[in-house]
MDAnalysis code that builds the backbone (N, CA, C; Angstrom):
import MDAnalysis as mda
import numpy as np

u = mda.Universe.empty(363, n_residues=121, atom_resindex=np.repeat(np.arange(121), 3), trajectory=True)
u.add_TopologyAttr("name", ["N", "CA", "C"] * 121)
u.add_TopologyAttr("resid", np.arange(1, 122))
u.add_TopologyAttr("resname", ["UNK", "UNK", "UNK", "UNK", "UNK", "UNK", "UNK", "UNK", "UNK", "UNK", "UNK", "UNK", "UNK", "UNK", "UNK", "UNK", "UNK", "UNK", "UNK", "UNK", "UNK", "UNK", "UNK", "UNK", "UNK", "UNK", "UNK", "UNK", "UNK", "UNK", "UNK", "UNK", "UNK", "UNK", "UNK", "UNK", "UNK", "UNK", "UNK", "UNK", "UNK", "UNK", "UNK", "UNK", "UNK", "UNK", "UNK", "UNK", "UNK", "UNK", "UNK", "UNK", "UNK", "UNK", "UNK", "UNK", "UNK", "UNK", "UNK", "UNK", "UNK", "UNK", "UNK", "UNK", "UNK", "UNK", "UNK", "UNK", "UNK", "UNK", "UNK", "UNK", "UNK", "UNK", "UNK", "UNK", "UNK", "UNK", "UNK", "UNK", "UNK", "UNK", "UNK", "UNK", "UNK", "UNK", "UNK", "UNK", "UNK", "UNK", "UNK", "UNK", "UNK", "UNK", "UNK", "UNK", "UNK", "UNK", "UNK", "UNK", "UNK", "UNK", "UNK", "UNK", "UNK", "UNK", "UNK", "UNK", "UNK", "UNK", "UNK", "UNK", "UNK", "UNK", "UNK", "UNK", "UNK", "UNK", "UNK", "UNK", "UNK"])
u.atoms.positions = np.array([
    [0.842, -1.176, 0.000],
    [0.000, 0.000, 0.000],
    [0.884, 1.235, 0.000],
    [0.404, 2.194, -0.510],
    [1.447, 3.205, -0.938],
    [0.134, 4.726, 0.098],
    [0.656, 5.624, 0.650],
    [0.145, 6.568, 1.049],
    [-0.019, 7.773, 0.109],
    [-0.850, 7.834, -0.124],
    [-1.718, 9.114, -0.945],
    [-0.561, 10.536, -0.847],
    [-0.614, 11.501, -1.698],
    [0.032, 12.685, -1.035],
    [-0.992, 13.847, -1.084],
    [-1.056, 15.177, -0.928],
    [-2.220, 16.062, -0.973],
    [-2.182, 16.311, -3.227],
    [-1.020, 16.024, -3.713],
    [-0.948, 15.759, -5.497],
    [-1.961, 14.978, -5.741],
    [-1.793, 13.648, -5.136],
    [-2.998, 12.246, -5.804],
    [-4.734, 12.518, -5.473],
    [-5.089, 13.767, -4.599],
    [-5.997, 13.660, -3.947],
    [-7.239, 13.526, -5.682],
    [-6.647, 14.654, -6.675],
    [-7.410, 14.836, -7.744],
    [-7.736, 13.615, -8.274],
    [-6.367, 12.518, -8.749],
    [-6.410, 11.311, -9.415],
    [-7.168, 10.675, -8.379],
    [-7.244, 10.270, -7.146],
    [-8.103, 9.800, -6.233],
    [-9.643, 10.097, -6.081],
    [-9.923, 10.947, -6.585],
    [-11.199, 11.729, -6.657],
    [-11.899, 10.983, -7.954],
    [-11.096, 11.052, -9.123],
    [-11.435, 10.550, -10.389],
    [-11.450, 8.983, -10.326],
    [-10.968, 8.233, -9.883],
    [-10.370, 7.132, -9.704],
    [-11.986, 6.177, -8.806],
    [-12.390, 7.388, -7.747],
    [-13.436, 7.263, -6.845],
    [-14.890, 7.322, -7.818],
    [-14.992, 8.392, -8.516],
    [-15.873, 8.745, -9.795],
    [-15.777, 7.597, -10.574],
    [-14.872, 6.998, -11.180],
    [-15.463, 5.701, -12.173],
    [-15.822, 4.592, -11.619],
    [-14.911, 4.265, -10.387],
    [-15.602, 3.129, -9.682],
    [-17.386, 3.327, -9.194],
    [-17.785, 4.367, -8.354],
    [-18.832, 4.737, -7.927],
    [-20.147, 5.473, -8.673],
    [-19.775, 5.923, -9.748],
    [-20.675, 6.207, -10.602],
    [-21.968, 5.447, -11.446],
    [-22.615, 5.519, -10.924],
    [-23.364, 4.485, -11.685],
    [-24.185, 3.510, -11.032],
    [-23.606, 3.133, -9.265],
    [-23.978, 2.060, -8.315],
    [-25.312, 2.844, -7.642],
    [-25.965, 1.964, -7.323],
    [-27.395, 2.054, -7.082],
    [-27.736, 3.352, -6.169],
    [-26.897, 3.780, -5.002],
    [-26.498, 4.691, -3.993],
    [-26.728, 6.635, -4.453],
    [-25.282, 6.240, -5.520],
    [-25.194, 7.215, -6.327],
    [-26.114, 7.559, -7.446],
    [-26.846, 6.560, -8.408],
    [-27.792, 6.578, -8.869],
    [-29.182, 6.979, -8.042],
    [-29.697, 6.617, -7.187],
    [-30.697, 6.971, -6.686],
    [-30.470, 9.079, -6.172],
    [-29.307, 9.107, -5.710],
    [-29.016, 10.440, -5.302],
    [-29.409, 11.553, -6.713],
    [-28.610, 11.012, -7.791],
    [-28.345, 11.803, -9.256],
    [-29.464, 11.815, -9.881],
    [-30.511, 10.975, -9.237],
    [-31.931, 10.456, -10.514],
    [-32.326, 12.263, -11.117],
    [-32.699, 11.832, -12.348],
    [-33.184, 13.237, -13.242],
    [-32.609, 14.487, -13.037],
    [-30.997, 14.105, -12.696],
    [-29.841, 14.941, -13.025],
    [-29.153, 14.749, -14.289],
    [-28.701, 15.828, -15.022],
    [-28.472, 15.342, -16.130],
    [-26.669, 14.642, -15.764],
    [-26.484, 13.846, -16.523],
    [-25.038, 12.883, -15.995],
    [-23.986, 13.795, -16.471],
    [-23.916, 14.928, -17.028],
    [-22.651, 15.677, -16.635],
    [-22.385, 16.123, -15.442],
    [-23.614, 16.996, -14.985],
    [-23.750, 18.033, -13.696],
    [-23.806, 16.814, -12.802],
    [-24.261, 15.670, -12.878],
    [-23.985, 14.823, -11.780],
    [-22.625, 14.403, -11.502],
    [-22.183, 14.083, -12.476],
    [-20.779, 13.589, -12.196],
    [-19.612, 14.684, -11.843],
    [-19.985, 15.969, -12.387],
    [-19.324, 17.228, -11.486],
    [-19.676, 17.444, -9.992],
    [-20.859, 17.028, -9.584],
    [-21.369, 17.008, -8.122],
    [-20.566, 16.210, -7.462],
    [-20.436, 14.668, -7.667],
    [-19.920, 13.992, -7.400],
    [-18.979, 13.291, -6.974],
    [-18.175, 13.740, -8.102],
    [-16.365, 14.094, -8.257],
    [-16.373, 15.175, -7.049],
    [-16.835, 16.412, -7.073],
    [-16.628, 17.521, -6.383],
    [-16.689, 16.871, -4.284],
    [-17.968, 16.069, -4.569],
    [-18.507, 15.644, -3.090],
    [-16.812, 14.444, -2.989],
    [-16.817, 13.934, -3.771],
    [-15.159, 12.641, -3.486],
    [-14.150, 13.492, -3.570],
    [-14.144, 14.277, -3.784],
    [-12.891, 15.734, -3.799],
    [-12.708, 15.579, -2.527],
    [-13.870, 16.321, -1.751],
    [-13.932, 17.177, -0.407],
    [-13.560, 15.822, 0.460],
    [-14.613, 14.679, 0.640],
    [-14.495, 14.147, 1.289],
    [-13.146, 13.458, 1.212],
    [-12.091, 12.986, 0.312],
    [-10.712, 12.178, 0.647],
    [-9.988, 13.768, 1.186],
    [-10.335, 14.891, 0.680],
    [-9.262, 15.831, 1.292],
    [-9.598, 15.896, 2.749],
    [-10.941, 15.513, 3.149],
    [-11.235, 15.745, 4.453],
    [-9.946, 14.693, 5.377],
    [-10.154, 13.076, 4.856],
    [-9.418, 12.349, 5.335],
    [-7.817, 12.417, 5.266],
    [-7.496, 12.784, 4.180],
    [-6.237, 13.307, 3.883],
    [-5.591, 14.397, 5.048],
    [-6.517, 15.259, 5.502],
    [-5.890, 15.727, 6.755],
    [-6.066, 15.504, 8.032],
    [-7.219, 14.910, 8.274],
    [-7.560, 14.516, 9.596],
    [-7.299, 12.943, 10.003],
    [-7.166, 12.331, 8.475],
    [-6.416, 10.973, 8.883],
    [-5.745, 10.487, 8.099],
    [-6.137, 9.281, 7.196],
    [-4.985, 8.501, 6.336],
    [-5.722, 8.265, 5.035],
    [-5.114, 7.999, 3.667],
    [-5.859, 7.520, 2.627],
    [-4.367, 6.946, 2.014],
    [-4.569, 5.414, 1.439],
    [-4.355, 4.642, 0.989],
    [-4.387, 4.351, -0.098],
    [-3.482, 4.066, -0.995],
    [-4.087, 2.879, -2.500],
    [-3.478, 1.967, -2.629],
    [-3.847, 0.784, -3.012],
    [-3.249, -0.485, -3.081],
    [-2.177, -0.916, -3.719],
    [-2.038, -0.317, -5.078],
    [-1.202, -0.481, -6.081],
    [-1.341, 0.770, -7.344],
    [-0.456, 0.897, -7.650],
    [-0.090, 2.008, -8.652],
    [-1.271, 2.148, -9.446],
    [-2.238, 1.141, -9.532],
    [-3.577, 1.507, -10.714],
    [-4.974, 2.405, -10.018],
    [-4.282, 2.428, -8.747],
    [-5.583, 2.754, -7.695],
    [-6.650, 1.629, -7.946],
    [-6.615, 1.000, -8.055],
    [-7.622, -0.446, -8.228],
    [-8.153, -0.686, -6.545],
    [-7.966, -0.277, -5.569],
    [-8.182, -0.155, -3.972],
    [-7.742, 1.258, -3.641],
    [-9.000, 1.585, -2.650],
    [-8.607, 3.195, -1.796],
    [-9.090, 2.900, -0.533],
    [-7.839, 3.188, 0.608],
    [-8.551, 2.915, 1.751],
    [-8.149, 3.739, 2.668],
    [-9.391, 4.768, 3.080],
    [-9.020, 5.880, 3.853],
    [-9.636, 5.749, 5.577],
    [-8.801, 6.058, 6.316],
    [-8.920, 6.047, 7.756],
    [-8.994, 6.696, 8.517],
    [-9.650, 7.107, 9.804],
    [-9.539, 8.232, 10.549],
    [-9.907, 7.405, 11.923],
    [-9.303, 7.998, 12.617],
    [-9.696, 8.320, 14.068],
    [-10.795, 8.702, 14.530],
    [-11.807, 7.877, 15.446],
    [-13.677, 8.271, 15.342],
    [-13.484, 9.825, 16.326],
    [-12.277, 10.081, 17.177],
    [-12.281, 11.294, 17.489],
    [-12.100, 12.652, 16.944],
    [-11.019, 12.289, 15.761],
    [-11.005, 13.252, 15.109],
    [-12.144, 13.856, 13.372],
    [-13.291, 12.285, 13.351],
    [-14.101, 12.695, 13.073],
    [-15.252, 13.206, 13.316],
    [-15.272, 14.711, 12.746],
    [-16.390, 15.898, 12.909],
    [-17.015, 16.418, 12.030],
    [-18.626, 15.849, 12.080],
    [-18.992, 16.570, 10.734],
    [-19.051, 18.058, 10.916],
    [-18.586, 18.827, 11.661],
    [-18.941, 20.521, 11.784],
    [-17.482, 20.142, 10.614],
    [-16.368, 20.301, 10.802],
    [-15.172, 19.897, 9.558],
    [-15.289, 19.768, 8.287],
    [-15.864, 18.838, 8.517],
    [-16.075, 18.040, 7.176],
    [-17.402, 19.098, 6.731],
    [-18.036, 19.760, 7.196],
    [-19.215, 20.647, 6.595],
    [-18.374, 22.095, 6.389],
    [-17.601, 22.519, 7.024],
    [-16.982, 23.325, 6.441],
    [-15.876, 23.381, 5.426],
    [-15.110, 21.896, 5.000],
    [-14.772, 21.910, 3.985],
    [-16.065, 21.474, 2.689],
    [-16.894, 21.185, 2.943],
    [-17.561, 20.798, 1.812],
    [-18.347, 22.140, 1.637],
    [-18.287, 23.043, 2.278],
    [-18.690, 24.851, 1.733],
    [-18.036, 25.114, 0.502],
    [-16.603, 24.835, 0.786],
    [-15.803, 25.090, -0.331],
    [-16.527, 24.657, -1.620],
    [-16.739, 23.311, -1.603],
    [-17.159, 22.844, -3.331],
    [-18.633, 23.266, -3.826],
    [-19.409, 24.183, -2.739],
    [-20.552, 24.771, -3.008],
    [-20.666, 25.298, -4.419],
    [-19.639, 26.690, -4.659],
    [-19.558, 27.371, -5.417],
    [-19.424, 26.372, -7.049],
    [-19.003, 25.426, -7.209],
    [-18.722, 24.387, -7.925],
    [-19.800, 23.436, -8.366],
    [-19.850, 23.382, -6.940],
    [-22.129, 22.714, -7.230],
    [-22.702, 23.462, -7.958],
    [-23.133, 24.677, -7.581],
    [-23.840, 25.807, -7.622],
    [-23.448, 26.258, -9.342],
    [-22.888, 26.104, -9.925],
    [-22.449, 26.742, -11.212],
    [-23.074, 25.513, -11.719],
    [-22.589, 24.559, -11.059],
    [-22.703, 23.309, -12.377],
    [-24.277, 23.049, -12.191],
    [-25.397, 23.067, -11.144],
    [-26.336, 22.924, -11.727],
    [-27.252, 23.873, -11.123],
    [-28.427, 23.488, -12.227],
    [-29.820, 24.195, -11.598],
    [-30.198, 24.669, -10.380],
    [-30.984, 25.575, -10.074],
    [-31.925, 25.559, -9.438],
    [-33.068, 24.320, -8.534],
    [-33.062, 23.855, -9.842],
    [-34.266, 22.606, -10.007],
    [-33.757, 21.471, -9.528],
    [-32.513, 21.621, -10.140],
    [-31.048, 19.881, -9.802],
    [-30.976, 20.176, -8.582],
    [-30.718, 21.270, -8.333],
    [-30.220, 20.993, -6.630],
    [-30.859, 20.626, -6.038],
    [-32.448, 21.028, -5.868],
    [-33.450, 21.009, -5.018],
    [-34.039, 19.200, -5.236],
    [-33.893, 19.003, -6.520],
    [-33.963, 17.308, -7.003],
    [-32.969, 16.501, -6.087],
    [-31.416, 17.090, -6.184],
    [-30.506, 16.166, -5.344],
    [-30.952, 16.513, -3.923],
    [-31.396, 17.400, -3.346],
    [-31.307, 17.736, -1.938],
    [-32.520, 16.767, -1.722],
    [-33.355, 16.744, -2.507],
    [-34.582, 15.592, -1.825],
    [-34.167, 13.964, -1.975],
    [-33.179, 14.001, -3.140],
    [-32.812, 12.603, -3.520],
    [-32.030, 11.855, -1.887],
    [-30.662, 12.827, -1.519],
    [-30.139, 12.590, -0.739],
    [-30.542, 12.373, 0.655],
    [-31.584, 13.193, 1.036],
    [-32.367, 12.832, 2.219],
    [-32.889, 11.392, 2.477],
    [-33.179, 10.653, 0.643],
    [-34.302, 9.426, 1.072],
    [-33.065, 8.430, 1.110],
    [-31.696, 8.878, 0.293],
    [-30.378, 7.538, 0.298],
    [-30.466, 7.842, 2.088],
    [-30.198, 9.017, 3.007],
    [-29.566, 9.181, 3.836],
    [-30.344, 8.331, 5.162],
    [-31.966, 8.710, 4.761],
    [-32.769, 7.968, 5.584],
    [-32.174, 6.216, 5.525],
    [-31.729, 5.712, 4.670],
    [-31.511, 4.197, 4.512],
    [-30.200, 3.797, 5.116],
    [-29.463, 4.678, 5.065],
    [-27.860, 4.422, 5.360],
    [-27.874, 5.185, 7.245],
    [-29.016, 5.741, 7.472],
    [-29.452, 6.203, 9.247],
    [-28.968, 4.838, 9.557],
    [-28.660, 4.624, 10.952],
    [-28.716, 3.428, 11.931],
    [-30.140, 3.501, 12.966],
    [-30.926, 4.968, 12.314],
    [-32.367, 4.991, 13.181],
    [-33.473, 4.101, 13.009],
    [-33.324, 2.793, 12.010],
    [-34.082, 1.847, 11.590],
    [-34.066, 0.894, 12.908],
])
């Protein structure tokens, strides 16, 4: 396993985007987004989140193809107040790339993935 540097975070991001694109999760989130502006959302949301881990803990790849990513943290030093203030940053990035309409589509999409992935069941 080779350790990520803050350089790979982009190729890691992209790398995260082809594997995850497309799986039922991410599909249900993107529904009647058009698949550019989704996959700019997307990429943008796997941006934030490995840079999140990248400083507050560890990210991993298996072998030179990135074919495995395995990022780690400490349950103390994870905080979503953090992690919500770096993901402000990729707002402006959201926000260009889509609608009005898209957003308000993903913001309802993500609520019903988020309800499923709760441990409040």
């Amino acid at each position: 396993m080779k350790k990520i540097t803050q350089n790979d975070l982009e190729q890691v991001a992209d790398q995260m985007l082809a594997i995850f694109f497309g799986e039922v999760d991410v599909s249900m989130v993107t529904q009647g987004i058009n698949d550019t502006t989704a996959k700019t959302i997307i990429r943008e949301n796997l941006y934030r989140d490995m840079e999140y881990f990248y400083r507050y803990g560890d990210v991993f790849f298996t072998d030179d193809e990135m074919s495995g990513i395995v990022a780690l943290i400490d349950g103390k030093k994870f905080s979503s107040f953090k992690k919500t203030i770096l993901s402000l940053k990729s707002n402006k990035i959201i926000t260009n790339a889509a609608t009005k309409e898209e957003l308000k589509l993903l913001n309802s999409n993500a609520k019903k993935v988020q309800e499923v992935h709760s441990f409040n069941w």
